[in-house]
Each structure stands twice: as structure tokens, then as C-alpha cells.
Backbone bond lengths (Angstrom), bond angles and torsions (degrees), N, CA, C in turn:
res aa  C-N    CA-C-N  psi(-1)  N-CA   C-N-CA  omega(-1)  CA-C   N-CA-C  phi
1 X - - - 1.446 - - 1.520 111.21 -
2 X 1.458 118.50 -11.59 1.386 103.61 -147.07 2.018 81.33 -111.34
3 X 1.151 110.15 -38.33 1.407 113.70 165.15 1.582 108.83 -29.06
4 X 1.584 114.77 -71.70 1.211 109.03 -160.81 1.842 128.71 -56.72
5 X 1.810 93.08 -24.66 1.294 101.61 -175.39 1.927 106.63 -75.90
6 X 1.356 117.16 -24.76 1.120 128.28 166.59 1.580 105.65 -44.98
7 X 1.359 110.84 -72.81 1.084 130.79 171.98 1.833 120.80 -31.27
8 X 1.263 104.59 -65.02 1.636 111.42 160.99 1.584 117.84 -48.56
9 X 1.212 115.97 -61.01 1.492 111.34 163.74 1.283 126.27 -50.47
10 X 1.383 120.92 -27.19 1.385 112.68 169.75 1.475 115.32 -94.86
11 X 1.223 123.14 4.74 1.342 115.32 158.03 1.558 112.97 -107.92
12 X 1.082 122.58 -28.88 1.632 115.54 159.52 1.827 113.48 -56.47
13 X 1.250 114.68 -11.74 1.224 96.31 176.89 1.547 112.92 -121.47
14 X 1.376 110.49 0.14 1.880 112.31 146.50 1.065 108.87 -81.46
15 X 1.439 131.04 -13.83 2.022 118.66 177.11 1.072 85.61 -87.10
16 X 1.443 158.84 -48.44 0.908 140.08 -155.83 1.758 120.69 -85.88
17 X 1.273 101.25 -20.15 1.634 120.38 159.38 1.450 114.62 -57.05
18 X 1.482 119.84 -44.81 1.152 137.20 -150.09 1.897 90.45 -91.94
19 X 1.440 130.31 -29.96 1.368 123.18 -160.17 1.581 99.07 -96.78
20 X 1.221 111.00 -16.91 1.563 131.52 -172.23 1.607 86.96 -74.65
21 X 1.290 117.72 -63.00 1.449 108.82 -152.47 1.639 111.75 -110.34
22 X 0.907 120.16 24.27 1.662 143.20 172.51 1.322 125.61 -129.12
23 X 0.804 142.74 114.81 1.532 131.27 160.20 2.025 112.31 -145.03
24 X 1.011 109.65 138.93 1.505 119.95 179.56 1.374 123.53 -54.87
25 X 1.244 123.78 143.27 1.659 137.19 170.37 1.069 100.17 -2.25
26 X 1.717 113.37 -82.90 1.372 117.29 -168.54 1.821 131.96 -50.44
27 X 1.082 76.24 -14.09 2.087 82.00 173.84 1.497 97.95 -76.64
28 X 1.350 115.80 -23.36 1.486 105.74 -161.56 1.574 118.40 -71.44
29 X 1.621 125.26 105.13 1.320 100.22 -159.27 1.679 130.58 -61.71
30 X 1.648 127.58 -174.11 1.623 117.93 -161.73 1.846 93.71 -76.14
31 X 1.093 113.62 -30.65 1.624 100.20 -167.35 1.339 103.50 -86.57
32 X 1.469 123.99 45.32 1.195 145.91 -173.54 1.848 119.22 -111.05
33 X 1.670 83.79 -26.59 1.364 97.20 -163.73 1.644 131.89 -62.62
34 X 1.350 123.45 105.89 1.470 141.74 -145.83 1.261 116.06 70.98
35 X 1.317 140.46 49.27 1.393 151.57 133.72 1.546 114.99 -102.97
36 X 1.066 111.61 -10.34 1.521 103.78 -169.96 1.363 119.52 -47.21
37 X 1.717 118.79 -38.78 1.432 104.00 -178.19 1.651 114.72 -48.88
38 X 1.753 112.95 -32.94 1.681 104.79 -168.78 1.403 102.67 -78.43
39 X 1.335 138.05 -6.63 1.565 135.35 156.54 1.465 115.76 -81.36
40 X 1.257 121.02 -53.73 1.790 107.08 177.47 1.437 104.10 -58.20
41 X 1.603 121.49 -61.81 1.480 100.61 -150.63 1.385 108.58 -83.68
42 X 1.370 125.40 6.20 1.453 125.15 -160.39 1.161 112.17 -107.05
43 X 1.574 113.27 -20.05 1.682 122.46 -175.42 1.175 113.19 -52.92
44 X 0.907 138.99 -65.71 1.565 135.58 167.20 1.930 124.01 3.57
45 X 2.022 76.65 -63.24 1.510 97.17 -174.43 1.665 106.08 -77.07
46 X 1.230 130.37 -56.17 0.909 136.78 165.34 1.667 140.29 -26.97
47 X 1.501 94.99 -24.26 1.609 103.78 172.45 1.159 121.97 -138.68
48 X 1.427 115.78 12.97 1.512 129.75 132.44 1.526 117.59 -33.86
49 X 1.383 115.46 118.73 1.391 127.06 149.12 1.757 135.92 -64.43
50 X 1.718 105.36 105.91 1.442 63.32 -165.74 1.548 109.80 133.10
51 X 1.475 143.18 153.19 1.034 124.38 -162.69 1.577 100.72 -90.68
52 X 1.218 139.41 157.45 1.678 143.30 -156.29 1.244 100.52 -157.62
53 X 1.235 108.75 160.38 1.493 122.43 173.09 1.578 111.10 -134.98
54 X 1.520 117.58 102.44 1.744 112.28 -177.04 1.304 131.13 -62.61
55 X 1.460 130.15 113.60 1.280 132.61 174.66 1.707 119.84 -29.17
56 X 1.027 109.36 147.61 1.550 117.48 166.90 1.685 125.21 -36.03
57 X 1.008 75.58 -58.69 1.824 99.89 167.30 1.505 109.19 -43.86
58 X 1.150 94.08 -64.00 2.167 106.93 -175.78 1.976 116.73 -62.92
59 X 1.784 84.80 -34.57 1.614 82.81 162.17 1.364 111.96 -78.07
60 X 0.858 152.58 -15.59 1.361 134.91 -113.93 2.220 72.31 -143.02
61 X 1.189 115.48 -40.23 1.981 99.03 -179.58 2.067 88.72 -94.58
62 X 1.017 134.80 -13.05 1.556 114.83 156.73 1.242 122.39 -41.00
63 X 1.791 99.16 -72.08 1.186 104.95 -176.70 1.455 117.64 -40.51
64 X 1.603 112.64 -47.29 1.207 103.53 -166.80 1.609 121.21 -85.53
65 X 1.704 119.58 -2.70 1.186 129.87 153.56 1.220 109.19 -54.68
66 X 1.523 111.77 -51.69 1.387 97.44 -156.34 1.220 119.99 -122.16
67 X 1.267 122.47 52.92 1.764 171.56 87.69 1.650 105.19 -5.70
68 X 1.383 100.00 -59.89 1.535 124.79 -163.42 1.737 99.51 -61.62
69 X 1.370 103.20 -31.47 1.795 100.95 169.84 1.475 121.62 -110.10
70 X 1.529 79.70 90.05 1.719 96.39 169.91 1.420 106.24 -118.92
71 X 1.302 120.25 41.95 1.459 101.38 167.94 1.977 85.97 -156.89
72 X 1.504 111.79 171.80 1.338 109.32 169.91 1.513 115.99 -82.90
73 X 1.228 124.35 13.27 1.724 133.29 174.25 1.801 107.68 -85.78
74 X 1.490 83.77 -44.18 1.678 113.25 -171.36 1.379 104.17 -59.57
75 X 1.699 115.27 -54.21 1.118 127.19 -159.56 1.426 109.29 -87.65
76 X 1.056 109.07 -12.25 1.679 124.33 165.23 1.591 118.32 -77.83
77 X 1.029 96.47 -31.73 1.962 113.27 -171.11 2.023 102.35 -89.94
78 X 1.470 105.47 -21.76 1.222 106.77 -172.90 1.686 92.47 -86.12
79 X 1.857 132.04 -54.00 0.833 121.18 -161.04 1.713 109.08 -75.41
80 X 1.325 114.15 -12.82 1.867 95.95 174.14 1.350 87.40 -81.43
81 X 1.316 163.48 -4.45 1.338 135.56 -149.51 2.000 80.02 -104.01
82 X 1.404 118.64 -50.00 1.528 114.29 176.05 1.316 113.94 -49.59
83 X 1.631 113.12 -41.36 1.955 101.40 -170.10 1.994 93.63 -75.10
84 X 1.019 96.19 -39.19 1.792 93.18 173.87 1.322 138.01 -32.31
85 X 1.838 85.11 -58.37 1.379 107.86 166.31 1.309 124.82 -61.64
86 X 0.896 97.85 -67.77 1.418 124.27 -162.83 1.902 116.99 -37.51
87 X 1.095 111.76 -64.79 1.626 100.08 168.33 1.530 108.53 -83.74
88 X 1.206 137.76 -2.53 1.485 108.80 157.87 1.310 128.89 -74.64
89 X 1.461 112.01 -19.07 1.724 128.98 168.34 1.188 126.46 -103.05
90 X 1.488 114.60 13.51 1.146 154.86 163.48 1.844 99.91 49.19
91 X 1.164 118.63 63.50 1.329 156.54 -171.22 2.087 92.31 -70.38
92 X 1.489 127.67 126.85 0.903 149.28 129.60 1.139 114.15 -20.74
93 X 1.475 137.33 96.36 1.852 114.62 165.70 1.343 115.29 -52.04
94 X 1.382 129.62 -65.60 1.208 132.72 171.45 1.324 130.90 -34.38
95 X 1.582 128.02 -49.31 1.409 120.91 149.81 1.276 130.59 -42.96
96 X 1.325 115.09 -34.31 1.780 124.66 163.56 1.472 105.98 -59.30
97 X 1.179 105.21 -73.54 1.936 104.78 -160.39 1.885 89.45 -65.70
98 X 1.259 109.59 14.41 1.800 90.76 171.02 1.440 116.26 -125.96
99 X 1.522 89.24 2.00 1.589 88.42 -169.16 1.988 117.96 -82.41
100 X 1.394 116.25 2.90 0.886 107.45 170.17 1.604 121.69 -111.61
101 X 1.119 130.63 -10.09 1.264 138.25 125.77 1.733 124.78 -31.28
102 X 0.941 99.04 -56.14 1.704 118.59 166.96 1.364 119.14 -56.29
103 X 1.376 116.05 -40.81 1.048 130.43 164.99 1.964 133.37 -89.73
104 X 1.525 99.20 -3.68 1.427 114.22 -174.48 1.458 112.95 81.50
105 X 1.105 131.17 6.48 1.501 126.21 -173.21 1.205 127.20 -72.79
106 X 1.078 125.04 121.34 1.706 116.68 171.79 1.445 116.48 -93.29
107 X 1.275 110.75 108.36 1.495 123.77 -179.09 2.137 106.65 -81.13
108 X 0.966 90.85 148.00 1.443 93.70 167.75 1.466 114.25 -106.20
109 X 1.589 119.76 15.49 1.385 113.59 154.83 1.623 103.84 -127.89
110 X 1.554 112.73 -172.58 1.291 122.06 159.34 1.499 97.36 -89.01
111 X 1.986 105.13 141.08 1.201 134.31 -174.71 1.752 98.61 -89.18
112 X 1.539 104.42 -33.33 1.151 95.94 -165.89 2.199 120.24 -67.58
113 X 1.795 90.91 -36.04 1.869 92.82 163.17 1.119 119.23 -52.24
114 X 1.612 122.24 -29.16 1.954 120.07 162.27 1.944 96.77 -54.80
115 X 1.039 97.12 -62.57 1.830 89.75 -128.24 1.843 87.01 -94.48
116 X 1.373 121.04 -4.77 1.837 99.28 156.38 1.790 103.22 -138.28
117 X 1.184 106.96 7.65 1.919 94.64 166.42 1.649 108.35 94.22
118 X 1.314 108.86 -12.79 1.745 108.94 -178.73 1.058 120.70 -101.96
């Protein structure tokens, strides 16, 4: 008996791992639109507590998010989609303003006026 409840707890707390660090298209909010790869594959890294290291995968839809801001319209449209994001997926600031460093990226803005306003 005592197995199974083991058992229940350890799968209530990978579904609950799994809702934390997944969520579908439609959660993704509208000022989102063509960044999504740096929200699906990056979530993981992103709302980790804590020092992290981003998967291949997560570099690899950054880069190509943030590609997408090459202009100051772009780079405007990318940072409401982060303040957007960001506390509804309850997003790390610090993993953000690190994740492209982390990832090797050369941005042509500061990450940090997205993800703390200075």
C-alpha cells in the first residue's frame, strides 16, 4: 500500500513538472508573434531557479528569435512579448538577460532594457 502512494506522488509531481515547463501555442501571448521558438524551447531554462545551463534546442530557437530583432520596431515587439511573458510563465529575469551570452549570441541591443527597464 505504501508503494503505491509513493508512486502517486511521484507522478503528481512529474505532471506537475511537466505543466510548469510546457505549455501550448495558445498560452503564448499575441505580442508574442514570431518569437515563439525562444518561449517553447527555452522555458525550461528560463524558469529555473538558480544557476542553469540552456539546452541546444533553447539556443538554437533564441538565436533564431532573436535574429527576428533587427530593427528598433522588432526590438520593441520582442521586449513587450518578454514583459508579457515573462511573469505569466513565471520567467527568471536573470536567466533571460543571460541567456544570450549563455548561448553565444550577439544581440544588437541590450537584453538587459527588455528584461529590467534600464
Amino acid at each position: 500500500m505504501g508503494e503505491k502512494k509513493v508512486l502517486a506522488l511521484v507522478m503528481l509531481v512529474m505532471t506537475y513538472g511537466l505543466a510548469v515547463t510546457r505549455f501550448s501555442s495558445c498560452q503564448i501571448p499575441p505580442t508574442c508573434n514570431g518569437y515563439e521558438p525562444l518561449l517553447t524551447q527555452c522555458v525550461s531554462y528560463l524558469v529555473v531557479r538558480g544557476p542553469a545551463t540552456p539546452s541546444a534546442r533553447c539556443c538554437d530557437g533564441a538565436r533564431e528569435s532573436f535574429a527576428k530583432a533587427n530593427n528598433p520596431q522588432a526590438i520593441k515587439n520582442l521586449c513587450s512579448c518578454l514583459n508579457d511573458a515573462g511573469p505569466y510563465l513565471l520567467f527568471q529575469n536573470d536567466n533571460l538577460a543571460q541567456l544570450p551570452g549563455a548561448c553565444n549570441i550577439q544581440l544588437s541591443f541590450d537584453i538587459n532594457k527588455c528584461v529590467y527597464g534600464n
